[in-house]
C-alpha positions in Angstrom: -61.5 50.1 -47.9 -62.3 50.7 -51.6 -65.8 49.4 -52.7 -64.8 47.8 -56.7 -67.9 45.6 -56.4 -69.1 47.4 -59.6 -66.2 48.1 -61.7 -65.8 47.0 -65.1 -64.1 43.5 -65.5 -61.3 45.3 -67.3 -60.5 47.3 -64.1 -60.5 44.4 -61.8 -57.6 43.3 -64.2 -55.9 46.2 -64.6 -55.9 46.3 -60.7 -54.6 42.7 -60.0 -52.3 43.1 -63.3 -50.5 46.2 -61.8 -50.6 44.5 -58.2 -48.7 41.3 -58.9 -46.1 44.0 -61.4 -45.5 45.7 -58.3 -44.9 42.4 -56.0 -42.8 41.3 -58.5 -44.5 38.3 -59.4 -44.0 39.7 -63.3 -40.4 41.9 -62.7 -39.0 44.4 -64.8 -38.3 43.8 -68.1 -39.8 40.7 -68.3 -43.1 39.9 -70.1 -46.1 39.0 -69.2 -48.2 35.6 -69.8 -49.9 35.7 -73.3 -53.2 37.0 -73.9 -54.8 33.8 -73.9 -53.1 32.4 -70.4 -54.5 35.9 -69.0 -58.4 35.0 -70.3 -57.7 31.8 -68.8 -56.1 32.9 -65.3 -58.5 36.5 -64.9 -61.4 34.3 -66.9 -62.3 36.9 -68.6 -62.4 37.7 -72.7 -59.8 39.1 -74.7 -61.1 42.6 -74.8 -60.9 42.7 -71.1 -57.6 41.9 -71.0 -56.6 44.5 -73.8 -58.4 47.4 -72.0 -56.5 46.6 -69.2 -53.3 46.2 -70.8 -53.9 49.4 -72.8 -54.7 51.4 -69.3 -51.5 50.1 -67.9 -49.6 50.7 -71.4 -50.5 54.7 -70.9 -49.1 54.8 -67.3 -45.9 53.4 -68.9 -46.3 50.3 -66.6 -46.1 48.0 -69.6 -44.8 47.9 -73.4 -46.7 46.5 -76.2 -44.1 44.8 -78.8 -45.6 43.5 -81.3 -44.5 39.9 -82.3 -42.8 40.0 -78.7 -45.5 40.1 -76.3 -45.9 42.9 -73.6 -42.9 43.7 -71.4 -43.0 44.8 -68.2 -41.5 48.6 -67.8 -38.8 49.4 -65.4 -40.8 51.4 -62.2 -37.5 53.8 -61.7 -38.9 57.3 -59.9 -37.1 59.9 -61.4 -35.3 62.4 -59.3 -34.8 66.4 -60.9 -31.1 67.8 -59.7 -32.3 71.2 -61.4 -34.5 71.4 -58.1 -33.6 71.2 -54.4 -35.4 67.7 -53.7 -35.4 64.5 -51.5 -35.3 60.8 -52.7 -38.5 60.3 -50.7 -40.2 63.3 -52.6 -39.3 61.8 -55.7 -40.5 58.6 -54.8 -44.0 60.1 -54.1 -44.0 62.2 -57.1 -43.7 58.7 -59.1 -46.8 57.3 -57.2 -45.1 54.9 -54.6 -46.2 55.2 -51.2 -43.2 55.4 -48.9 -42.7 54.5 -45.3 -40.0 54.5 -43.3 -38.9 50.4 -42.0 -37.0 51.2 -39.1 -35.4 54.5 -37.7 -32.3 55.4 -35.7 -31.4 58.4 -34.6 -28.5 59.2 -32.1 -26.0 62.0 -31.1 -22.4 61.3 -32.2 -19.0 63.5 -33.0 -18.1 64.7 -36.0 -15.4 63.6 -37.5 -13.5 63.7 -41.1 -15.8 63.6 -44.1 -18.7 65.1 -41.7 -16.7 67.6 -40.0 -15.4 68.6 -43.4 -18.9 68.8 -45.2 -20.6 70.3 -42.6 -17.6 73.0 -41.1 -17.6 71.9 -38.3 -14.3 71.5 -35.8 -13.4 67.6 -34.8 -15.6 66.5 -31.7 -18.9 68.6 -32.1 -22.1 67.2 -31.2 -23.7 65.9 -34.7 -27.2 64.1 -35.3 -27.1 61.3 -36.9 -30.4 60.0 -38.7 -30.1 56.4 -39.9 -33.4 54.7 -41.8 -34.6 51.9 -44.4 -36.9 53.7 -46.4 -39.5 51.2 -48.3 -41.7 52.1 -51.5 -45.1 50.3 -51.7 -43.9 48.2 -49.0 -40.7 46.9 -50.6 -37.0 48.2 -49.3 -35.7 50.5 -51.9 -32.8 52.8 -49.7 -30.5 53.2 -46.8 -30.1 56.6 -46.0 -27.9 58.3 -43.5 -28.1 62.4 -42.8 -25.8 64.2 -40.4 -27.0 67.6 -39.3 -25.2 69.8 -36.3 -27.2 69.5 -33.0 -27.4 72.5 -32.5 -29.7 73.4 -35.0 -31.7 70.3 -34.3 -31.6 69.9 -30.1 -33.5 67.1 -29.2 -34.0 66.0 -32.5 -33.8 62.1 -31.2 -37.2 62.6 -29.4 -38.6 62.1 -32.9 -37.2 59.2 -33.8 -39.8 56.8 -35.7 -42.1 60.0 -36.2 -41.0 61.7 -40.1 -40.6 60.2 -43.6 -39.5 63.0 -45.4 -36.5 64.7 -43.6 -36.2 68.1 -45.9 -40.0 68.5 -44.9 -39.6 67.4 -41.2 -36.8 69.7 -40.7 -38.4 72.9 -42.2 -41.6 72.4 -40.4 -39.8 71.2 -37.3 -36.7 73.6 -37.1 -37.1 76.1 -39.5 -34.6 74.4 -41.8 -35.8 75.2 -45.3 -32.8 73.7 -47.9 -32.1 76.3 -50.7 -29.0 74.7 -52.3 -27.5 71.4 -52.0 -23.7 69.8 -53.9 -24.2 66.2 -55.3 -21.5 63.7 -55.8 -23.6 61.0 -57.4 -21.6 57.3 -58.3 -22.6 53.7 -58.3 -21.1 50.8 -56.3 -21.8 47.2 -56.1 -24.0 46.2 -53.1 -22.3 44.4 -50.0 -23.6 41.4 -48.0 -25.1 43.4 -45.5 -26.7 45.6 -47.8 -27.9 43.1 -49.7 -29.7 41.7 -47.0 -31.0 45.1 -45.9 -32.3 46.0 -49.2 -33.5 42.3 -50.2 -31.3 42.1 -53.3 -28.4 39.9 -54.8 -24.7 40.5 -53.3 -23.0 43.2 -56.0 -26.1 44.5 -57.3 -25.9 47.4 -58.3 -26.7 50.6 -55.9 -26.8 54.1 -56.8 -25.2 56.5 -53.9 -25.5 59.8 -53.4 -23.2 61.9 -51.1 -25.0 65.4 -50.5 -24.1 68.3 -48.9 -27.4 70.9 -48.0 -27.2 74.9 -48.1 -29.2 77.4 -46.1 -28.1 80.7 -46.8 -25.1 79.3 -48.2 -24.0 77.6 -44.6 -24.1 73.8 -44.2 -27.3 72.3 -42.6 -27.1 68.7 -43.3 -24.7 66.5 -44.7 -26.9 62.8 -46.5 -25.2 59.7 -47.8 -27.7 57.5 -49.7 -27.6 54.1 -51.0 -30.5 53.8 -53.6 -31.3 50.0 -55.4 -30.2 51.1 -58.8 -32.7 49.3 -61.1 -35.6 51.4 -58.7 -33.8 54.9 -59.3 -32.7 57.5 -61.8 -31.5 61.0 -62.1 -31.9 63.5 -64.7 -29.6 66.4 -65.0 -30.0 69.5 -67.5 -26.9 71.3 -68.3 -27.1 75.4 -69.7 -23.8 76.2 -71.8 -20.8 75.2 -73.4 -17.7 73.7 -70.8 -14.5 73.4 -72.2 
């Protein structure tokens, strides 16, 4: 456990400031108490609380508008489709700490959209990986990958044991992902997946149907339901389509 018996007052704040922004107790794009209800709830001056509003203003946590108040940034991770990446590396790569909620993994056949993706003939044996992953505790995806048993055999021994698939798979198997297609769309959330992902029926969810490339063959087929106020994409395009 961290010793902060020493720090300055400011960090204390900044700590317990960025704490209750990532509970939620001050959401996105809200704003935070004024200054003089922070004194009064940290008990601290008004210096402290600037330094510590300052501190969480450079890690883009917060927004300073003057004559507003100070709003509370959206915490999306970012993910780069210029570079063969997973959700759950991007969600490290923003700072989150991710963890997998619960894990299934069984054998199944595959069957249209998977046979398709993955070229495989109807009826062969498929591995099906099915998780809630969490950020910082908080559900933030369902995932689903489908990858051909035989390149994983006895993949289902390992269930509860990975986070990151991409990374368990080349360590693992040998699997190393070179290329992968997107089709990348957003849908309204169901009941079920409301309840799963602890948001509102029909908020929105960002979903991400991927096909992955080793040596130009199909390794894994992933279809990904991300909270969409959590996530974001950035693309870069090279050249003139007409």
């Amino acid at each position: 456990m961290e010793n902060h018996k020493n720090e300055p007052a400011y960090m204390r704040v900044y700590r317990e400031l960025k704490s209750e922004i990532q509970k939620g107790t001050y959401p996105a794009n809200g704003f935070l108490p004024r200054e003089s209800e922070l004194e009064a709830i940290y008990k601290v001056s008004r210096t402290t609380v600037r330094k510590a509003i300052k501190l969480l203003s450079q890690e883009r946590i917060l927004e300073v508008r003057q004559g507003c108040g100070t709003r509370v940034c959206g915490q999306k991770a970012k993910q780069d489709y210029n570079k063969v990446t997973s959700v759950t590396e991007s969600l490290r790569k923003k700072g989150y700490t991710v963890t997998t909620g619960s894990m299934l993994i069984d054998v199944i056949e595959a069957a249209g959209e998977v046979a398709e993706s993955l070229e495989l003939l109807p009826g062969t044996p498929v591995a099906r990986v099915q998780r809630l992953q969490l950020a910082d505790g908080s559900p933030v995806t369902l995932m689903e990958n489908y990858i051909p048993y035989s390149l994983v055999p006895g993949i289902e021994a390992h269930e509860n044991k990975f986070v990151a698939l991409y990374q368990f798979l080349e360590e693992t198997y040998g699997i190393t992902i070179d290329s992968t297609k997107d089709r990348i769309f957003a849908v309204s959330a169901s009941f079920m997946e409301a309840q799963v992902l602890e948001i509102k029926p029909r908020d929105a969810l960002l979903v991400v149907q991927r096909t992955c490339y080793k040596d130009s063959r199909p390794v894994c087929m992933d279809h990904v339901r991300i909270i969409g106020s959590r996530y974001e994409v950035e693309i870069c395009g090279q050249g003139r389509s007409k």
